[in-house]
Every structure is written in C-alpha cells, then in structure tokens.
C-alpha positions, 0 to 999 in steps of 0.5 A: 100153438093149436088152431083156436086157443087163448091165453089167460096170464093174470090169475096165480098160474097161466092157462092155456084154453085150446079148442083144436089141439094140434096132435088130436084128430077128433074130439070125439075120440079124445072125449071117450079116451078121456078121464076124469079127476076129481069130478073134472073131464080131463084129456087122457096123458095119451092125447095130452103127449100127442098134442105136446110132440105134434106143436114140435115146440121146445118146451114141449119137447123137454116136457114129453119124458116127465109126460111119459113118466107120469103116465106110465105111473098113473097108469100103473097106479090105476091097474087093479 
C-alpha cells in the first residue's frame, strides 16, 4: 500500500485514506485531472488505475479490467 495511509473498518464499509499513492507522481497534476461528483473532488479513473496497477497487489490487479470498463463508460457518457 502507498507511502502514508490509514485504515478505517468500523463504519458500513472499509475506507482507505491515502496520502501518496503509489502510481501517482504528484499531487498536483492528479488535483488538476481530477473531477468532481456530486460536489466531492474525486481522482480522475485515469490516476485511480494508475495507482491500482503501480501496488502490483492481486486484488487490485483483478480490479483494473472492471476500472478500465467503467472509465471507458464514464468516459463516453461524459462526451457531449
């Protein structure tokens, strides 16, 4: 896992609160790809599958094709 981060497990779902994700060089340039959804700044799916492929976990390896489908989608449905 990243660099800084911290787990919280007692609430209806787990939540994993990283501060240097691996996969993601800058926080900078990861801030101005970012986007927002419903009022909330959130990582763009670009930087979120970069950061899932860098952990080189299982986990997140068996998650990147369904990351990849629904930025594909959120893609295309974003495009006017």
């Amino acid at each position: 896992m990243a660099k800084f981060s911290f787990q919280l497990k007692n609430g209806p779902f787990d939540l994993d609160l990283i501060f240097a994700p691996d996969g993601i060089e800058r926080f900078e340039g990861a801030w101005r790809r970012g986007v927002e959804v419903e009022g909330f700044p959130v990582c763009h799916p670009d930087d979120i599958i970069a950061s899932k492929a860098a952990t080189n976990r299982q986990k997140d390896r068996e998650s990147l094709p369904r990351l990849r489908s629904f930025r594909d989608w959120w893609i295309e449905q974003r495009t006017p």
